[in-house]
RONU-160922 format. One line per 4 residues: for each residue x, y, z of C-alpha. Coordinates in steps of 0.02 Angstrom, whole numbers. Each point is the difference from the previous one (the first is absolute). Last residue first. Layout:
<rs>
X:Y:Z | ...
</rs>
This chain:
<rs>
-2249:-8946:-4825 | 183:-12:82 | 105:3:-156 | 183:-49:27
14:-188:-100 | 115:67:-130 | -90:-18:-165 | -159:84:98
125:162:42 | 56:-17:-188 | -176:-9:-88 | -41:141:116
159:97:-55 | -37:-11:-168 | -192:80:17 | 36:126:91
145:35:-135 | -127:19:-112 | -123:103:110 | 135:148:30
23:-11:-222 | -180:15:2 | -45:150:97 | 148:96:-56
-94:72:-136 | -99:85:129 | 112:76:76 | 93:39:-137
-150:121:-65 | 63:-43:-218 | -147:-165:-12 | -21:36:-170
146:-120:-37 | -111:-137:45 | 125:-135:135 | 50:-129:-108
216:66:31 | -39:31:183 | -50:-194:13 | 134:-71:-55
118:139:96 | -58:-65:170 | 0:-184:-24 | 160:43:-92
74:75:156 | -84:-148:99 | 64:-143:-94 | 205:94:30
-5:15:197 | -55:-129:75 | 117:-68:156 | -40:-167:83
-1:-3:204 | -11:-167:81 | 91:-140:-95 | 15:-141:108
-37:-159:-98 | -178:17:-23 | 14:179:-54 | 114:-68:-143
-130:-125:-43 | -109:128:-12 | 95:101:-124 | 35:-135:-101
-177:-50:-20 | -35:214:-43 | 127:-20:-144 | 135:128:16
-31:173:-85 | 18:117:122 | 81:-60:140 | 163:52:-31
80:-23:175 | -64:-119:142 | 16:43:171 | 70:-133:135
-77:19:170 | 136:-57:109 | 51:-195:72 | 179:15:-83
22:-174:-40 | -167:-63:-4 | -44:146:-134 | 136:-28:-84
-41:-170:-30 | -183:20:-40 | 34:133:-134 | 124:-108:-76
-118:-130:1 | -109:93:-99 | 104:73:-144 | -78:97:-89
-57:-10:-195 | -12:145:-93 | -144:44:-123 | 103:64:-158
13:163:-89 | -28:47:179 | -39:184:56 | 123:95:102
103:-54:162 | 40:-183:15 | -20:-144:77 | 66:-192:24
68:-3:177 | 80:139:44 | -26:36:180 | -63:146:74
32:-4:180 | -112:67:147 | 22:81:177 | 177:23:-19
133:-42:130 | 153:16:-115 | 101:-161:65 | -120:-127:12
-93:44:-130 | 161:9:-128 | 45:-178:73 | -165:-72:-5
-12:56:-185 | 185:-54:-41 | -40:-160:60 | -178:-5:-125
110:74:-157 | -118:116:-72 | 0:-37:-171 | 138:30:-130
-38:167:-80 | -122:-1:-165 | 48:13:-181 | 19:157:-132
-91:98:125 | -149:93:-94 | -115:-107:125 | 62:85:152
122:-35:122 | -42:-94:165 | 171:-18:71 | 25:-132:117
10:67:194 | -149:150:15 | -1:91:180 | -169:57:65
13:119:147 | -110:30:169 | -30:182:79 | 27:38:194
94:177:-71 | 178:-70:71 | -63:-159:-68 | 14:84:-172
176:24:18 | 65:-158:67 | -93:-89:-148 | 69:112:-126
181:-42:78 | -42:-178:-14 | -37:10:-184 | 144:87:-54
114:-132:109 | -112:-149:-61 | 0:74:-187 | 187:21:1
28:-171:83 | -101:-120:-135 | 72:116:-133 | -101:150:-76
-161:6:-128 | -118:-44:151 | 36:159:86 | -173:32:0
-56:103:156 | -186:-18:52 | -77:77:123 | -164:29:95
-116:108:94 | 49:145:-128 | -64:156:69 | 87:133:-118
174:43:117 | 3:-203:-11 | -18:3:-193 | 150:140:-11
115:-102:92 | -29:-144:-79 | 16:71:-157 | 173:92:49
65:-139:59 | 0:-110:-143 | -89:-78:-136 | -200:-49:108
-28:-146:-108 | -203:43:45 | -35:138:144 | -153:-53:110
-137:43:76 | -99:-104:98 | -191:-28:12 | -118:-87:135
-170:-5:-46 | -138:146:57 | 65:106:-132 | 3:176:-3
123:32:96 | 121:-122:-138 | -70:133:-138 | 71:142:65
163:-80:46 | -6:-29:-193 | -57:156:-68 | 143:92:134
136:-128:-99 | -78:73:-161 | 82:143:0 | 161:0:83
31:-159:-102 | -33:83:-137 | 135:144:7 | 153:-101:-65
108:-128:53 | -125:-80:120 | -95:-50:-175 | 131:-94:-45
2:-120:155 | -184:-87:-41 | -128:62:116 | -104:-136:76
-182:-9:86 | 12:-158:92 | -195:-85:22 | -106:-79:153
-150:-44:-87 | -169:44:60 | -65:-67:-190 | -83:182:-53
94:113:116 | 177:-68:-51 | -68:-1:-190 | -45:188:22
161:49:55 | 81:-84:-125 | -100:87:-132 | 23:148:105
200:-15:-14 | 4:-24:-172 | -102:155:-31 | 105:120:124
174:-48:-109 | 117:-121:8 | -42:-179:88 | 89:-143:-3
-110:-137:94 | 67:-108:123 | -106:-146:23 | -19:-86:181
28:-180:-12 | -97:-143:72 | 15:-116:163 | -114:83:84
114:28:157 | 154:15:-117 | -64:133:-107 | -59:94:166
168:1:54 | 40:82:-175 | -92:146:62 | 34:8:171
219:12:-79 | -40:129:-128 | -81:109:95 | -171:48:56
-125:160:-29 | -180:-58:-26
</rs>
């Protein structure tokens, strides 16, 4: 079922739970994520991180992935991840995106409003919602974190931008932990007072799945996966037998696997329905 970013995330708030976000690449990772959707009667967020609008795949698999959201019975958005520029966000709403996000998290307080604001006015020409980020989520090769998302600044930046949903840094990174981090709850709960949005959580692969639920608890109602499921996915390609050469077939798995992931992360999360 077809929906956008904004009926998606007001379902989060309804059930009080979080819709993952899953980055998907290729036909396989999208029908394993397909499959969990059907399996649980999850509402899900098939994502496309901004890269791949910078070259031919996101022509490509953006058709798997509207493909896949007929097929389901459960609501599912699509959506462009740390959307860089223009250009990207240009090119995912030309593909189908039913959703937005521009990160211009790495600018001044002002510079990301103005950037951000702009994005929004855009994208509401085309009656489709945006996710800003305020408080850099970096990744775990960083040689230390951003300063957390300041909770005035975060009403401020809301206020001011009109998007749909903020990333907030709170604790998270991109990439896979050398260390389980540790979030910071309240912060969550302020911000989320504050601003009164769905707040979406960054770097969810890796953090503890108590810390995850508290963060759910305190308003967090779309989490992004993106580096657990590619090696859910390649995991399993590299034990799959080598005599197995029809790719189709040898595919089989590696679809299953990340099946498999994103039903442990749609139960994590509170969205299943069965």
């Amino acid at each position: 079922m077809y929906v956008d970013l904004k009926t998606i995330l007001k379902i989060a708030e309804e059930r009080n739970c979080a819709i993952p976000a899953f980055n998907v690449y290729n036909m396989e990772s999208v029908l394993g994520v397909m499959n969990a959707a059907k399996e649980t009667g999850a509402p899900v967020i098939f994502q496309m991180y901004s890269r791949l609008f910078d070259h031919q795949n996101a022509r490509y698999v953006a058709p798997m992935i509207l493909e896949a959201m007929r097929e389901l019975d459960t609501p599912a958005a699509f959506h462009l991840d740390h959307g860089a520029g223009t250009a990207e966000v240009l090119r995912a709403l030309r593909y189908g995106a039913t959703g937005i996000m521009i990160d211009a998290s790495v600018f001044p307080l002002e510079e990301n409003i103005e950037t951000t604001r702009s994005v929004v006015e855009m994208c509401g020409a085309c009656g489709v919602s945006v996710e800003g980020e305020l408080g850099h989520v970096g990744t775990v090769r960083d040689a230390s974190m951003s300063e957390y998302t300041d909770v005035e600044e975060a009403e401020q930046f809301v206020r001011e931008t009109g998007v749909a949903a903020l990333a907030i840094m709170v604790g998270t990174a991109h990439g896979r932990y050398k260390r389980a981090p540790v979030l910071d709850i309240g912060r969550i709960r302020d911000i989320k007072a504050a601003t009164g949005i769905p707040l979406v959580l960054h770097g969810g692969s890796g953090v503890p799945d108590e810390q995850v639920s508290m963060a759910v608890e305190a308003g967090i109602r779309k989490v992004n996966f993106g580096t657990d499921l590619c090696y859910s996915f390649l995991d399993r390609v590299f034990e799959v037998d080598r005599s197995i050469y029809a790719l189709d077939l040898f595919m089989e798995e590696p679809i299953q696997a990340v099946k498999e992931f994103a039903i442990s992360k749609i139960r994590l999360l509170g969205a299943d329905t069965k």
